[in-house]
C-alpha positions as CSV (number, residue, x, y, z in Angstrom):
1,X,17.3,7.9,-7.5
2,X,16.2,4.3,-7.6
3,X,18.2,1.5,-9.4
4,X,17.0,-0.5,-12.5
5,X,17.8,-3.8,-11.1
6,X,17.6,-5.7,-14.3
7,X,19.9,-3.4,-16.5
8,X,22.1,-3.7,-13.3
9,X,22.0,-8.0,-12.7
10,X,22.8,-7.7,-16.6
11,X,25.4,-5.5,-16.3
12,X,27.1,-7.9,-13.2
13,X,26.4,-11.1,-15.3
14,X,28.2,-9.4,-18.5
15,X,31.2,-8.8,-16.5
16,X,31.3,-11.6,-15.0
17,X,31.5,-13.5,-17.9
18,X,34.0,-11.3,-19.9
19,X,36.5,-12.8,-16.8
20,X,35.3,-16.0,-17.1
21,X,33.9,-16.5,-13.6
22,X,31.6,-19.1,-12.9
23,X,28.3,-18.3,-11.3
24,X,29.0,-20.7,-8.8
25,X,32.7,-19.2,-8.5
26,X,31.4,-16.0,-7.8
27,X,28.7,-17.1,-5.7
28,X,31.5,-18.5,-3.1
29,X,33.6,-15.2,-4.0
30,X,30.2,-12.5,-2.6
31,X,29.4,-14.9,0.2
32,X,25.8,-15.6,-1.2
33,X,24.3,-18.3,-3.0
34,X,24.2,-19.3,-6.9
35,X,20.5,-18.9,-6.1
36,X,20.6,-15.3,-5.4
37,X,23.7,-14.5,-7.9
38,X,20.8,-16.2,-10.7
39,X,18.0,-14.0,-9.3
40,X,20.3,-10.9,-8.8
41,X,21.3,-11.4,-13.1
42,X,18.0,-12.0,-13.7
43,X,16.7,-8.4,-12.4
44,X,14.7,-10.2,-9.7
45,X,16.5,-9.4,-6.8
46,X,18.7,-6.4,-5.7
47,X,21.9,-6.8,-4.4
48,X,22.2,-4.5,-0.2
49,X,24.9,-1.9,-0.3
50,X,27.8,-4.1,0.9
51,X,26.8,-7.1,-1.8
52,X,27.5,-4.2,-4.4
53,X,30.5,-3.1,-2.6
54,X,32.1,-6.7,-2.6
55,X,30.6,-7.8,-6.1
56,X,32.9,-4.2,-7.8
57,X,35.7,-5.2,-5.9
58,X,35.6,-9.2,-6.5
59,X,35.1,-7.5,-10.1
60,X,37.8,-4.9,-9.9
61,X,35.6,-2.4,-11.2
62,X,34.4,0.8,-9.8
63,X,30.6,1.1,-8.1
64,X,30.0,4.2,-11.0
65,X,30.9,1.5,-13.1
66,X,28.2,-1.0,-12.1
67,X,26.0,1.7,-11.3
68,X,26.0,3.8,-14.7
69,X,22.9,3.9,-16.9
70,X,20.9,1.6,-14.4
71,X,19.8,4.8,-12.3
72,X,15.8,5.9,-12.7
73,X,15.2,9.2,-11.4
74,X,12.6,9.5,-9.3
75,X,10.0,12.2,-9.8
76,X,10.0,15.6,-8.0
77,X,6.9,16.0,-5.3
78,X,5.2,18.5,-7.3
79,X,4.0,21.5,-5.0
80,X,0.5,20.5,-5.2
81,X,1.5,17.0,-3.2
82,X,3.7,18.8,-0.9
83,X,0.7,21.1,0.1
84,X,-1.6,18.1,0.8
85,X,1.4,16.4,2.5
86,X,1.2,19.9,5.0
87,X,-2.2,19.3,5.6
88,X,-2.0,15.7,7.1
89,X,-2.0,14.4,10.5
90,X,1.6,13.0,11.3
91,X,-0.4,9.6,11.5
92,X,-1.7,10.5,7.6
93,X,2.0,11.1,6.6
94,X,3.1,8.6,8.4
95,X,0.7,6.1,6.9
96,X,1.0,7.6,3.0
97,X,4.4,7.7,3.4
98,X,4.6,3.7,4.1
99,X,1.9,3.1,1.8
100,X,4.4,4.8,-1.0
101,X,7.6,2.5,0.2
102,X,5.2,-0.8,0.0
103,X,4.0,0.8,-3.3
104,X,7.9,0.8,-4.7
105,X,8.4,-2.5,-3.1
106,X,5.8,-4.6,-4.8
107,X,6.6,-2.3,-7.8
108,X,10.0,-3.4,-7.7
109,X,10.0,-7.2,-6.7
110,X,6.8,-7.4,-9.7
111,X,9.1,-6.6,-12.3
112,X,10.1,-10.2,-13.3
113,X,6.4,-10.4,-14.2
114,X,6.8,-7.4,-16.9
115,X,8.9,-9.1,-19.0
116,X,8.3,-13.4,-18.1
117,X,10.0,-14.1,-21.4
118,X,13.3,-13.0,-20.5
């Protein structure tokens, strides 16, 4: 599963607000900047495991709460890929496989550039 990061930041700032925390507020309250709470909001960046842990609790909500409706599955390796996968040199897997991860990465941190009117 991967994480739709700007249903998610959305999701954050909507509570947020509802409790009438200030940005800057809550900024002090996770231990990061207003910079990266704006960012996070905004989709462009994705909060680590123990922001999200801290930002629920600083919330009092639960993680499924944060969490629901922003997961994207991620597709199956069909059986086709898998048998090319078999095929490769461990320095082939190795080198699709982080090829793959950048892939997701630049996929991920492009997505302010879908949508550059919200």
């Amino acid at each position: 599963m991967a994480l739709n990061y700007s249903l998610l930041g959305g999701k954050i700032k909507e509570i947020r607000k509802a409790k009438k925390i200030s940005q800057t507020l809550f900024a002090e309250m996770i231990d990061k900047s207003t910079t990266f709470v704006s960012r996070m909001e905004r989709g462009e960046k994705g909060p680590g495991l123990e922001t999200l842990v801290l930002i629920a609790d600083v919330l009092t909500v639960s993680l499924d709460n944060l969490l629901e409706g922003n997961r994207i599955p991620l597709p199956q390796e069909s059986a086709e890929s898998k048998d090319e996968l078999s095929n490769c040199s461990p320095f082939e897997r190795y080198v699709l496989t982080e090829s793959r991860c950048s892939l997701m990465r630049i996929l991920r941190d492009g997505e302010k550039y879908r949508n550059p009117d919200t």
